[in-house]
PQR file with spaces between the fields and no chain letter, atoms N, CA, C, O and H, PARSE charges and radii, in Angstrom:
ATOM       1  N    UNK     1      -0.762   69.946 -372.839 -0.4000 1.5000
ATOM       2  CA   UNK     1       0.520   70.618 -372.851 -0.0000 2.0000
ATOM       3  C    UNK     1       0.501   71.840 -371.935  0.5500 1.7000
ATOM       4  O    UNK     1       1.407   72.155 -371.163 -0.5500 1.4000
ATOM       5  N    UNK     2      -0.709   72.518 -372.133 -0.4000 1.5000
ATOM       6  CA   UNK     2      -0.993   73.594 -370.946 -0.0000 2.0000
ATOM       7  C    UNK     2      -0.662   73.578 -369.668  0.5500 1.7000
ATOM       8  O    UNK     2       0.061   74.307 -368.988 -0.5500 1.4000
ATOM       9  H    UNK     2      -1.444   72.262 -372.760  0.4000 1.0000
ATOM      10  N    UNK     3      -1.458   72.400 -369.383 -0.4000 1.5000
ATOM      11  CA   UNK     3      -1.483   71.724 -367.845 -0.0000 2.0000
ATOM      12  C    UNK     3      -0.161   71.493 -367.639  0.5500 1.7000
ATOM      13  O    UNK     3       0.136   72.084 -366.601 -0.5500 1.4000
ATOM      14  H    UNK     3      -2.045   71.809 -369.936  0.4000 1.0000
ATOM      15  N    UNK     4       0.780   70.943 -368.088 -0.4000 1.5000
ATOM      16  CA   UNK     4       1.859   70.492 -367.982 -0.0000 2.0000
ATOM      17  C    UNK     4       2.571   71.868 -367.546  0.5500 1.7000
ATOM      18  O    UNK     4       3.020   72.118 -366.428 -0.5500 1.4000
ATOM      19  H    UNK     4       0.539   70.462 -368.931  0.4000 1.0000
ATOM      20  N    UNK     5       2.574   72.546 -368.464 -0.4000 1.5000
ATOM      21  CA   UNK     5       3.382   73.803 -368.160 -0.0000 2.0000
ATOM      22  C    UNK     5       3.158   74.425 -367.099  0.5500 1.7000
ATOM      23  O    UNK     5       4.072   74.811 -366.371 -0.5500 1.4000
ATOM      24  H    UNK     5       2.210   72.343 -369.373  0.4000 1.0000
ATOM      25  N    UNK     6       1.848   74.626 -366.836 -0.4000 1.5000
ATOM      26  CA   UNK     6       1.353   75.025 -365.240 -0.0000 2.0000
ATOM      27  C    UNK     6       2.147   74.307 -364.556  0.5500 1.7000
ATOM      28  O    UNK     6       3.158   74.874 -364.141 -0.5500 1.4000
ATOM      29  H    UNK     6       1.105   74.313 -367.427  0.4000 1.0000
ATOM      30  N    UNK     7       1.992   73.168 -364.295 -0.4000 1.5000
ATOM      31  CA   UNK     7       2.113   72.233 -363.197 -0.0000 2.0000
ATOM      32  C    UNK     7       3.518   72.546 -362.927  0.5500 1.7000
ATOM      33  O    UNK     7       3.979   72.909 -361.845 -0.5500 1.4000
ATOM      34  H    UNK     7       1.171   72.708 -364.632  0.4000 1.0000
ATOM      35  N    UNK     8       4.353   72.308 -364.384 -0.4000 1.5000
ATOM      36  CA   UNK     8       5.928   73.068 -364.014 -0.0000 2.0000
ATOM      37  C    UNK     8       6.605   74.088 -363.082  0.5500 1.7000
ATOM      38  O    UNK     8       7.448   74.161 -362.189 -0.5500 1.4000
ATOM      39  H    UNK     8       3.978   72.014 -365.263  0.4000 1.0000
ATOM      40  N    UNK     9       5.486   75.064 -364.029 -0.4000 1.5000
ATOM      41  CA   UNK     9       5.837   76.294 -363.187 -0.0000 2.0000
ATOM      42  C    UNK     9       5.779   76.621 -361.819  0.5500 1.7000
ATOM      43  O    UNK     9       6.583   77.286 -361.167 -0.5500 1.4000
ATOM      44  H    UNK     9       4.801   75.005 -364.754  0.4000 1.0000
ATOM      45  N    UNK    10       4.641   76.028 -361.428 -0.4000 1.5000
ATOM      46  CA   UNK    10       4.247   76.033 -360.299 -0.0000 2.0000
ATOM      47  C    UNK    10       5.274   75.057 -358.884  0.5500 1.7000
ATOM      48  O    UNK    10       5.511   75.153 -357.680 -0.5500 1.4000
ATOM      49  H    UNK    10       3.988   75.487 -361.958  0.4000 1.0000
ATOM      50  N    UNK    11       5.631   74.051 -360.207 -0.4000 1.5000
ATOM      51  CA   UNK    11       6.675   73.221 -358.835 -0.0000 2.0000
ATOM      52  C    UNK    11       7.747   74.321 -358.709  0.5500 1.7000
ATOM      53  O    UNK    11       8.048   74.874 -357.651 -0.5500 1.4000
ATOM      54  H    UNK    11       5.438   73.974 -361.185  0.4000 1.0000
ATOM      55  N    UNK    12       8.335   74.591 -360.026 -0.4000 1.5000
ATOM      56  CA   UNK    12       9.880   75.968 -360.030 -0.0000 2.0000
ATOM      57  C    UNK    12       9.273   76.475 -358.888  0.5500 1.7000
ATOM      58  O    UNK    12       9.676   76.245 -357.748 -0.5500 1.4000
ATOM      59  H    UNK    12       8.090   74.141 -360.886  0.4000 1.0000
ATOM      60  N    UNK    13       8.011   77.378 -359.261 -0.4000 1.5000
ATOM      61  CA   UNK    13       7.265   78.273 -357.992 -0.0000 2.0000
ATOM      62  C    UNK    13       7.722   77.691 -356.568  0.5500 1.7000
ATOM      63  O    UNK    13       8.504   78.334 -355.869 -0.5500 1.4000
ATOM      64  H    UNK    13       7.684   77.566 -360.187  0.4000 1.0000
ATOM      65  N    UNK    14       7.347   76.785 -356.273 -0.4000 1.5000
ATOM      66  CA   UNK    14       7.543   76.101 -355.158 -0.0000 2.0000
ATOM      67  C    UNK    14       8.845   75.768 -354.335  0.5500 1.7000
ATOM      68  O    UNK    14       9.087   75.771 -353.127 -0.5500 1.4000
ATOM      69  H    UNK    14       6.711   76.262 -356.841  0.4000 1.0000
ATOM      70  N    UNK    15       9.565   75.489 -355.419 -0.4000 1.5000
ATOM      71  CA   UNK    15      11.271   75.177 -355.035 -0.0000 2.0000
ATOM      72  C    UNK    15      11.854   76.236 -354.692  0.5500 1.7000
ATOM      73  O    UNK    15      12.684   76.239 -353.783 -0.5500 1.4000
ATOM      74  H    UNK    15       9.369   75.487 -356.400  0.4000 1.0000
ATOM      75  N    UNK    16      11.371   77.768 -355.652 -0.4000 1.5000
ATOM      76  CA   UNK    16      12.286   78.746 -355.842 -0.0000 2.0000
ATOM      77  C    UNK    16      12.168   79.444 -354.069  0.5500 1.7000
ATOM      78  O    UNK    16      13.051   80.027 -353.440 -0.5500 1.4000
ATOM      79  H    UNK    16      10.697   77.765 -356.391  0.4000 1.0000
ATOM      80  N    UNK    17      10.898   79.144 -353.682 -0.4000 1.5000
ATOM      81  CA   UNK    17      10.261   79.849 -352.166 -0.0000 2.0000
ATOM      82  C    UNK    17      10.894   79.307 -351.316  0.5500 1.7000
ATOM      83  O    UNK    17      11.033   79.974 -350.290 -0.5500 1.4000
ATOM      84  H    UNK    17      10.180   78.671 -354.193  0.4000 1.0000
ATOM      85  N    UNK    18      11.423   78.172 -351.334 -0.4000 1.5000
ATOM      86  CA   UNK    18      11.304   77.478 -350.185 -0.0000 2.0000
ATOM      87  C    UNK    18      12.963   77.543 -349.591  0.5500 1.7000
ATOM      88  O    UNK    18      13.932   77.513 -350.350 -0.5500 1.4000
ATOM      89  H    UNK    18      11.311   77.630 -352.167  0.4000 1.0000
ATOM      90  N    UNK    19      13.053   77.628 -348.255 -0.4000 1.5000
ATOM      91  CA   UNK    19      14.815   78.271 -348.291 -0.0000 2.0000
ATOM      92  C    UNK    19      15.053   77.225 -347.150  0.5500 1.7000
ATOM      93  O    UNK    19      14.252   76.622 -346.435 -0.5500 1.4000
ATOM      94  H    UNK    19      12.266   77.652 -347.638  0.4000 1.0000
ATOM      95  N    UNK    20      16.491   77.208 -347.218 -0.4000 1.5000
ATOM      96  CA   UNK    20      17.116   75.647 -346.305 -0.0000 2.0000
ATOM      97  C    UNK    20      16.857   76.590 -344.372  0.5500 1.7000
ATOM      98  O    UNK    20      17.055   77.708 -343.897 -0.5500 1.4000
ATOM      99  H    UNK    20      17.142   77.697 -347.799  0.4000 1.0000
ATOM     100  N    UNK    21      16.443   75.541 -343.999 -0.4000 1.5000
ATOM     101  CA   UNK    21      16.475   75.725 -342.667 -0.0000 2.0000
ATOM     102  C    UNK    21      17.707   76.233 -342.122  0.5500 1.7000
ATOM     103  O    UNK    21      18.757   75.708 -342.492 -0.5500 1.4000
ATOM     104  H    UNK    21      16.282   74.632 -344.384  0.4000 1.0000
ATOM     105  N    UNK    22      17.730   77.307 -341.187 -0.4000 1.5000
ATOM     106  CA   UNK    22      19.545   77.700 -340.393 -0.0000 2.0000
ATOM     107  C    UNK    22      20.075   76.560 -339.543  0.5500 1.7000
ATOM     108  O    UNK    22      19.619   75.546 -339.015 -0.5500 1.4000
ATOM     109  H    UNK    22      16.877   77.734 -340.886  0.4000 1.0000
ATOM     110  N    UNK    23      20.484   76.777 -339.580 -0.4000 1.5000
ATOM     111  CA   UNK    23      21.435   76.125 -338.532 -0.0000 2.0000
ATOM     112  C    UNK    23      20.509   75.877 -336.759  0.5500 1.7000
ATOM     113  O    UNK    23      19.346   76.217 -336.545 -0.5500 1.4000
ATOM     114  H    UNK    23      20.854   77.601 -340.010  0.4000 1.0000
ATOM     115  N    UNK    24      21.075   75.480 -336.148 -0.4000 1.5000
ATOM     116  CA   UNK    24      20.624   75.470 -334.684 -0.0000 2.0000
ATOM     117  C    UNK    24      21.510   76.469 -333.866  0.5500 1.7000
ATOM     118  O    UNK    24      22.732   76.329 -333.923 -0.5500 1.4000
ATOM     119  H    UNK    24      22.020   75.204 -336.321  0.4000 1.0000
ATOM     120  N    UNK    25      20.933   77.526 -333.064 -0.4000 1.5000
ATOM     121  CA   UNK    25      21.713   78.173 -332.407 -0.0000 2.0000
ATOM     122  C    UNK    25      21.610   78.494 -331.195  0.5500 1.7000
ATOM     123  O    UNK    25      21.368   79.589 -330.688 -0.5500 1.4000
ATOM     124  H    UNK    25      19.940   77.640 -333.018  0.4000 1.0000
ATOM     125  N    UNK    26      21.884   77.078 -330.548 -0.4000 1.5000
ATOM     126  CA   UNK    26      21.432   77.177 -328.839 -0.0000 2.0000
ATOM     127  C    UNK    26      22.820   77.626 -328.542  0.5500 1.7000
ATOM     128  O    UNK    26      22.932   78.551 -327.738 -0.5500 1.4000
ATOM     129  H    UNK    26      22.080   76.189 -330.959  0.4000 1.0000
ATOM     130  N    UNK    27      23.987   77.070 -329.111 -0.4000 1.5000
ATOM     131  CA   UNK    27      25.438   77.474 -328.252 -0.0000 2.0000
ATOM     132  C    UNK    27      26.224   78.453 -329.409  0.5500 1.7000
ATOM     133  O    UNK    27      26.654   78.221 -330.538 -0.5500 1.4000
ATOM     134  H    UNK    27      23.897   76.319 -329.765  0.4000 1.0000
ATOM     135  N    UNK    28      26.183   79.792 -328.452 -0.4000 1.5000
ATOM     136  CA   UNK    28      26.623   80.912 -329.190 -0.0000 2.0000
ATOM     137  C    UNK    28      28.492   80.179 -329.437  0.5500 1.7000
ATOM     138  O    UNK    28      29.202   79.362 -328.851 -0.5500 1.4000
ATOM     139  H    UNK    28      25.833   79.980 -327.534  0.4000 1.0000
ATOM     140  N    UNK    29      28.624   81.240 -330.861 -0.4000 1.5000
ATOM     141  CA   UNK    29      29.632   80.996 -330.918 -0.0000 2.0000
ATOM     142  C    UNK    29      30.928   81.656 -329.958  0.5500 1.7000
ATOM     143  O    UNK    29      30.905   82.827 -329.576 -0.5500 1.4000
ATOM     144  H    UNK    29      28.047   81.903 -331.337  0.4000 1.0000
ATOM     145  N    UNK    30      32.066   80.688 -329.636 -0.4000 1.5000
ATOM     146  CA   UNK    30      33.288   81.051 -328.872 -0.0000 2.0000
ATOM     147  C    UNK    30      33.954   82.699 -329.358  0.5500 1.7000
ATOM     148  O    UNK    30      33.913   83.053 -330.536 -0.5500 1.4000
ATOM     149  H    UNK    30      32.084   79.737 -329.946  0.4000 1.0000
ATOM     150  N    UNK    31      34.377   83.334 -328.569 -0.4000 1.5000
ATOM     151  CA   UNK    31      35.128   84.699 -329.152 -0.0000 2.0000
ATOM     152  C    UNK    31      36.256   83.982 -329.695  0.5500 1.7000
ATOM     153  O    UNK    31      36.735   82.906 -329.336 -0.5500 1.4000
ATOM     154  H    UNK    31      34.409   83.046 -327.612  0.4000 1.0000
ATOM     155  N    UNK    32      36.539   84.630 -330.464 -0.4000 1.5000
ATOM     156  CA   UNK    32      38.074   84.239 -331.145 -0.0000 2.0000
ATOM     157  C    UNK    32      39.005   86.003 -330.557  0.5500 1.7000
ATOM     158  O    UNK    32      38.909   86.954 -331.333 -0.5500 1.4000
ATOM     159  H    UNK    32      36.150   85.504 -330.756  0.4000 1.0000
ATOM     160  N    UNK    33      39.544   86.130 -329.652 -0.4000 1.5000
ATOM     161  CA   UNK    33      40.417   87.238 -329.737 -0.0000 2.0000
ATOM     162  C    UNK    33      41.589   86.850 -330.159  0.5500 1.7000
ATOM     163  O    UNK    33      41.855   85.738 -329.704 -0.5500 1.4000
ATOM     164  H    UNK    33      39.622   85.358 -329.022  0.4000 1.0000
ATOM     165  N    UNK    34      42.642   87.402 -331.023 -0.4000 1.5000
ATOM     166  CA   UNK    34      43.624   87.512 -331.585 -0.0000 2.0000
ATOM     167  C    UNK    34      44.421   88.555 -330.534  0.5500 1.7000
ATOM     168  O    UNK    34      43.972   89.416 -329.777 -0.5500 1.4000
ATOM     169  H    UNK    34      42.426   88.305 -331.393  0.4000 1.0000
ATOM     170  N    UNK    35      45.988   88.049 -330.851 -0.4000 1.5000
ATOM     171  CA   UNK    35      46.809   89.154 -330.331 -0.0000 2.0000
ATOM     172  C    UNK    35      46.580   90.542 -331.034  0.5500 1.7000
ATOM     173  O    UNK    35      46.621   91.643 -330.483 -0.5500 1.4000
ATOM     174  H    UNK    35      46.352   87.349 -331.467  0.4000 1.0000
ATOM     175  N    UNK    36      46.359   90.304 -332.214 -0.4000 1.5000
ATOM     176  CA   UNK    36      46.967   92.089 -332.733 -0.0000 2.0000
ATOM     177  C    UNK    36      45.150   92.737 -332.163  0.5500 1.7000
ATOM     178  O    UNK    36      44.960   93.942 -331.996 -0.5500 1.4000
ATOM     179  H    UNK    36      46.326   89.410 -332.662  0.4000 1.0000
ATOM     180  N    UNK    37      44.166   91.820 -331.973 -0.4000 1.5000
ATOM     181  CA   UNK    37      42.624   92.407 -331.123 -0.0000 2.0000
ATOM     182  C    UNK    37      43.398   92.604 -329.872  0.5500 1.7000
ATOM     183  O    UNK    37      43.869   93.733 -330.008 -0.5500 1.4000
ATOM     184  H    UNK    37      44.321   90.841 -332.109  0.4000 1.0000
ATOM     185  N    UNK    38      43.825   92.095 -328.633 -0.4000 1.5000
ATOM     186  CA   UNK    38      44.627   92.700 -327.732 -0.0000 2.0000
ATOM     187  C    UNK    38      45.292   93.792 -327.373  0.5500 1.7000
ATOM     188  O    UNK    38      45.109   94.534 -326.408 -0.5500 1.4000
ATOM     189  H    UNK    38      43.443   91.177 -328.522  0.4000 1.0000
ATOM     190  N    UNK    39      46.259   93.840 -328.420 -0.4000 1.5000
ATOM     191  CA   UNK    39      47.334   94.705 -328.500 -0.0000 2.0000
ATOM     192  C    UNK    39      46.700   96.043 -328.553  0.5500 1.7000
ATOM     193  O    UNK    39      46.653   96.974 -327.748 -0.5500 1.4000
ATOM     194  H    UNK    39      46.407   93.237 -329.204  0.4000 1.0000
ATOM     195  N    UNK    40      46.117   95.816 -330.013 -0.4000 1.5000
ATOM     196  CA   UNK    40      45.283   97.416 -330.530 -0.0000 2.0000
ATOM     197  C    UNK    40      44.073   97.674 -329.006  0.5500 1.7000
ATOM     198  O    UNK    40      43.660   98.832 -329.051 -0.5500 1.4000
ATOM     199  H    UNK    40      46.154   95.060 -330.667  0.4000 1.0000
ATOM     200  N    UNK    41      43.589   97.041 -328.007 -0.4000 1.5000
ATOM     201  CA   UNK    41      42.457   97.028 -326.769 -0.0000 2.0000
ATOM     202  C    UNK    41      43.898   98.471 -325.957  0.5500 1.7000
ATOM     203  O    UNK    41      43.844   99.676 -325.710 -0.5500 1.4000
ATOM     204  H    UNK    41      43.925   96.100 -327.970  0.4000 1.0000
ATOM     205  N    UNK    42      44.820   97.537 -325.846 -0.4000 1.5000
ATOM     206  CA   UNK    42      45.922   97.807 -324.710 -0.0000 2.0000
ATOM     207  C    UNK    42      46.445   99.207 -325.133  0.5500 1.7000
ATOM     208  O    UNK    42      46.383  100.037 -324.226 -0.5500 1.4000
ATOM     209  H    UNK    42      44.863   96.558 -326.047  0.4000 1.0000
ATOM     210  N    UNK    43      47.023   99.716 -326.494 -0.4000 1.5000
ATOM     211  CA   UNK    43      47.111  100.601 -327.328 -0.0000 2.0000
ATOM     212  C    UNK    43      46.175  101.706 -326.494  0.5500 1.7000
ATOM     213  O    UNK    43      46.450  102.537 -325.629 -0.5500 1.4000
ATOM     214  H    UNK    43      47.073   99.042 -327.230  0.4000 1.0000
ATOM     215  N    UNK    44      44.847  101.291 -327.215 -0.4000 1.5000
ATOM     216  CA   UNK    44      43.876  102.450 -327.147 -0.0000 2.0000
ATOM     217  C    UNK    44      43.538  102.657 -325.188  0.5500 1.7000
ATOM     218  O    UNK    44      43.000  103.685 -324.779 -0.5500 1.4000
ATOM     219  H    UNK    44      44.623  100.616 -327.918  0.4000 1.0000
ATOM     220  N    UNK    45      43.898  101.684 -324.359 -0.4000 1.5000
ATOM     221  CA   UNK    45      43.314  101.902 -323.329 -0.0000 2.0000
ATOM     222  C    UNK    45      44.648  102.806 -322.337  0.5500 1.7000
ATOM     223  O    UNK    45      44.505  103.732 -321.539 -0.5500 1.4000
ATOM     224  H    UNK    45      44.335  100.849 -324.692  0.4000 1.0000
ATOM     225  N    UNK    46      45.591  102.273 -322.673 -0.4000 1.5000
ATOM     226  CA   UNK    46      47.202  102.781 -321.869 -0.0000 2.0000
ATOM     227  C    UNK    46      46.789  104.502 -322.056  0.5500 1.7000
ATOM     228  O    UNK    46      46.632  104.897 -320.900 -0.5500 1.4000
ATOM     229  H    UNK    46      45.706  101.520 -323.321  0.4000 1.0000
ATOM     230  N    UNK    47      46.621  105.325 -322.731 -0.4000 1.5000
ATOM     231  CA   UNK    47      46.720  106.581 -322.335 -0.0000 2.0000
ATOM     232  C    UNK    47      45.482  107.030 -321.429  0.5500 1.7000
ATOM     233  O    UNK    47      45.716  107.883 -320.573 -0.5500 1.4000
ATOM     234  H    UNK    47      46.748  105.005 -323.670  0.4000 1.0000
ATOM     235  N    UNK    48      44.081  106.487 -321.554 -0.4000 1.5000
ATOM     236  CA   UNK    48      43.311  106.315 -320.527 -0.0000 2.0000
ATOM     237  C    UNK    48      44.007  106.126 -319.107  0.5500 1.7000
ATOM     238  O    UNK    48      43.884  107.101 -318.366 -0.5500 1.4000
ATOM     239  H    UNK    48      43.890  105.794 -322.250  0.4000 1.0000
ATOM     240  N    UNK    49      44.512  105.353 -318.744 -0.4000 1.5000
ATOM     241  CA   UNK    49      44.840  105.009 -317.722 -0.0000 2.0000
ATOM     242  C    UNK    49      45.483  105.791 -317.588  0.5500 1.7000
ATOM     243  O    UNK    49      44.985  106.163 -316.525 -0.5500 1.4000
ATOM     244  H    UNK    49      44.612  104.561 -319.346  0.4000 1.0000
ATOM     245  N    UNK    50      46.456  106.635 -317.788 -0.4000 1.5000
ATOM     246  CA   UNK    50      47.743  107.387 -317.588 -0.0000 2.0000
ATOM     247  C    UNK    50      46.832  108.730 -317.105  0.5500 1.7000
ATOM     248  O    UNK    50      46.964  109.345 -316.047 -0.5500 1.4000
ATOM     249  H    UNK    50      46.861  106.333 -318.651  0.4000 1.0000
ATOM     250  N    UNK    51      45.777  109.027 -318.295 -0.4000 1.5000
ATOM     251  CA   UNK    51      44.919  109.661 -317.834 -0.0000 2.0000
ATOM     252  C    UNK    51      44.216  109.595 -315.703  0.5500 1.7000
ATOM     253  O    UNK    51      44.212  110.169 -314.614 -0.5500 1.4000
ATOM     254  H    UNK    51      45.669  108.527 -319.155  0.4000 1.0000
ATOM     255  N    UNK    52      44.057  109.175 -315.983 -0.4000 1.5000
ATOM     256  CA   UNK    52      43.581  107.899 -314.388 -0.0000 2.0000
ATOM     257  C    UNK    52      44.426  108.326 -313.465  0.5500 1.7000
ATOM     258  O    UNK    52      44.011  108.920 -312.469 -0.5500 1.4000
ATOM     259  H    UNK    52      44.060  108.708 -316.867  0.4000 1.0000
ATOM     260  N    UNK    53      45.352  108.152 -313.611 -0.4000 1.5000
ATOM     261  CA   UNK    53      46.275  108.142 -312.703 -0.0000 2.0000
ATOM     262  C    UNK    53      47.066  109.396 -312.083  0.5500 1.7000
ATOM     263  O    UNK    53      47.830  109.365 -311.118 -0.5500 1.4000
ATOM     264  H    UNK    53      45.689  107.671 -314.420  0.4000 1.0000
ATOM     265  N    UNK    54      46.715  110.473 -312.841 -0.4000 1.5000
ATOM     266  CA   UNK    54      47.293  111.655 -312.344 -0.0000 2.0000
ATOM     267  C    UNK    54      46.194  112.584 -312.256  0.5500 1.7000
ATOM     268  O    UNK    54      46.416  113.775 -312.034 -0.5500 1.4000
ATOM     269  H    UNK    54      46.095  110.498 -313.625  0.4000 1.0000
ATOM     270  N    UNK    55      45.198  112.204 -312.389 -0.4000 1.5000
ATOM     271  CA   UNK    55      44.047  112.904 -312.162 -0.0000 2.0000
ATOM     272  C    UNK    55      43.491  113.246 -310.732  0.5500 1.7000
ATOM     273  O    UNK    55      42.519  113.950 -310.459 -0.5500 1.4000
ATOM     274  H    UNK    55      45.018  111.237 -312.569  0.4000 1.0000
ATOM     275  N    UNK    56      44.065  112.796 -310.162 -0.4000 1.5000
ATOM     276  CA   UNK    56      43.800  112.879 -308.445 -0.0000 2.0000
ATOM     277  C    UNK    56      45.301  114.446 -308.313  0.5500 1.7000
ATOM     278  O    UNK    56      45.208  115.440 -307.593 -0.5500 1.4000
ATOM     279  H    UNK    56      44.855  112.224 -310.383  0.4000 1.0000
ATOM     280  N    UNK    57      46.107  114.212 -308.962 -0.4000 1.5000
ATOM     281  CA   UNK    57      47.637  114.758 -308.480 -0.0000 2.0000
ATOM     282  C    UNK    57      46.567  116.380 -309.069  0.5500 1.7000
ATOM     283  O    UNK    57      46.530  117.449 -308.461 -0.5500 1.4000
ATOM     284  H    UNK    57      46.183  113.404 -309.547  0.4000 1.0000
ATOM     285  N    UNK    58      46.005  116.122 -310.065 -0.4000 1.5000
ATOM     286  CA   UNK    58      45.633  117.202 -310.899 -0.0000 2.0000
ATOM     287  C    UNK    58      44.831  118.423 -309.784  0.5500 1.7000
ATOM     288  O    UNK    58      44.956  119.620 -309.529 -0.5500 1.4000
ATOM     289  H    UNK    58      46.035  115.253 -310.559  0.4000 1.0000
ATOM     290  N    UNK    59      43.930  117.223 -309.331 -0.4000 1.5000
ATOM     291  CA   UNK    59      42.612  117.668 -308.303 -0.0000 2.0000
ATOM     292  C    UNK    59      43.501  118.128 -307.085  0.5500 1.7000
ATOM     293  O    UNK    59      42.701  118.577 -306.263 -0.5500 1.4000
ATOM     294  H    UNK    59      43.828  116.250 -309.539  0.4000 1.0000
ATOM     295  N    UNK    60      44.397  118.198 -306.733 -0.4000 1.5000
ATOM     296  CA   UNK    60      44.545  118.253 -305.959 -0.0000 2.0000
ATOM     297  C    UNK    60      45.332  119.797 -306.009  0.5500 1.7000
ATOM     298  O    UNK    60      45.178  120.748 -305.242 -0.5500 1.4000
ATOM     299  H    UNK    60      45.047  117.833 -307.400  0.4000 1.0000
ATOM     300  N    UNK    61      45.884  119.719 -306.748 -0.4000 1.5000
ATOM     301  CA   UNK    61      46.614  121.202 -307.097 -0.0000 2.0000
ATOM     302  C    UNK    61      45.336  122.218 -307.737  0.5500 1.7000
ATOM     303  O    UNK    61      45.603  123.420 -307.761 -0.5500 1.4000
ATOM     304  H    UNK    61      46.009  118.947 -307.372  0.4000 1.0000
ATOM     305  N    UNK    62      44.274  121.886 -308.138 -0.4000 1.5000
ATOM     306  CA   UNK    62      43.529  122.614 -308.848 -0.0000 2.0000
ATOM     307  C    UNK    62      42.812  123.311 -306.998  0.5500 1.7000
ATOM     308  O    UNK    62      42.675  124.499 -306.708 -0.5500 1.4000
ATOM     309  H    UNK    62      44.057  120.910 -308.119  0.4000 1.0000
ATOM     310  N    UNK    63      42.459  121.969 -305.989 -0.4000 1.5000
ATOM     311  CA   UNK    63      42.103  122.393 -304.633 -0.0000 2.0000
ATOM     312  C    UNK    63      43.169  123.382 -304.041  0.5500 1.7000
ATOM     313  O    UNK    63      42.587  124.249 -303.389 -0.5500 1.4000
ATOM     314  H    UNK    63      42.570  121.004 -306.224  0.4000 1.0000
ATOM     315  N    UNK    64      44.411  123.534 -304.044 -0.4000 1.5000
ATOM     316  CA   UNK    64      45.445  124.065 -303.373 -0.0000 2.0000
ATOM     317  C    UNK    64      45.068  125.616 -303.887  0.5500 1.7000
ATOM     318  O    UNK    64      44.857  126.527 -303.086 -0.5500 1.4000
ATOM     319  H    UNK    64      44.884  122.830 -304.573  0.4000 1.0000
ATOM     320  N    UNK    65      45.005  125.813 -305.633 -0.4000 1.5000
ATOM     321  CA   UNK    65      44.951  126.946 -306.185 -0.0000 2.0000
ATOM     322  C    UNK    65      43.672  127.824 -306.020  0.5500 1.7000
ATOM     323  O    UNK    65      43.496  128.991 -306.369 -0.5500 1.4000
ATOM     324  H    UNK    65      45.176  125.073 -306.283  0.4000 1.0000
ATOM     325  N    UNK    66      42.770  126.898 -305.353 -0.4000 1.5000
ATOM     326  CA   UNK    66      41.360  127.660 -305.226 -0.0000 2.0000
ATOM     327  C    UNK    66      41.460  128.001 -303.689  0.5500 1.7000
ATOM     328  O    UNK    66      41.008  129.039 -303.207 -0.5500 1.4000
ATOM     329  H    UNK    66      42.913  125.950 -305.069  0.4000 1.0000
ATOM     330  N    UNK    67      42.089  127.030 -302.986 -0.4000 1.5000
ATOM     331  CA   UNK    67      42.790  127.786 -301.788 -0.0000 2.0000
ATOM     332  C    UNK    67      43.108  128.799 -301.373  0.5500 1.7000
ATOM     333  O    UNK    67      42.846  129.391 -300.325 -0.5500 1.4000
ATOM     334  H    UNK    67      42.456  126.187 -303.378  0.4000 1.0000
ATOM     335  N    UNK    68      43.679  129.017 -302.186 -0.4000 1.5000
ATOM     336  CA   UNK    68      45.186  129.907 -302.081 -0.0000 2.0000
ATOM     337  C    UNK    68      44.640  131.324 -302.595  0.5500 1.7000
ATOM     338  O    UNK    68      45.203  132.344 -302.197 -0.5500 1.4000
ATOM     339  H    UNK    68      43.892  128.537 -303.037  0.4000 1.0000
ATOM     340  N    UNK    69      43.750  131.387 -303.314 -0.4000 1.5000
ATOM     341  CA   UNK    69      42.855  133.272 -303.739 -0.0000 2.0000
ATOM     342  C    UNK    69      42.309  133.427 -302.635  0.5500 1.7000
ATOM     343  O    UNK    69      41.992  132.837 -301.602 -0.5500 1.4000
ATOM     344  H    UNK    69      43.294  130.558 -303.637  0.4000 1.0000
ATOM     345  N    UNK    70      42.277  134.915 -303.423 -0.4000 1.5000
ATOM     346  CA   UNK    70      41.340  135.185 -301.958 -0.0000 2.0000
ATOM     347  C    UNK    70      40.042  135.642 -302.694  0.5500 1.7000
ATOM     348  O    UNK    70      39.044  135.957 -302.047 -0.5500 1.4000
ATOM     349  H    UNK    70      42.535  135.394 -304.263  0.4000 1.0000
């Protein structure tokens, strides 16, 4: 009856260790972007750019004013 119980335990033991193989992962998975992932990209990037874009107009008056002292 001993033996038996060992032997039990020991298979549980065995089963409980042992874990299912993953998956195969040679081909990553596809992006999924969504519109509202877009939107919120475009959101956060539009004042950047606006930024961008007058930043030369900026430099350029900041050159005029360092000019212009004496």
């Amino acid at each position: 009856m001993a033996l038996r119980s060992a032997l039990l335990a020991g298979m549980i033991g065995l089963c409980v260790a042992c874990r299912p193989e993953p998956p195969p992962t040679d081909d990553p998975p596809e992006p999924q972007a969504t519109a509202a992932a877009t939107e919120l990209r475009d959101t956060i990037q539009a004042p950047i750019d606006k930024a961008k874009a007058v930043e030369e107009d900026v430099q350029k008056a900041a050159d005029a004013r360092a000019e212009a002292m004496p």
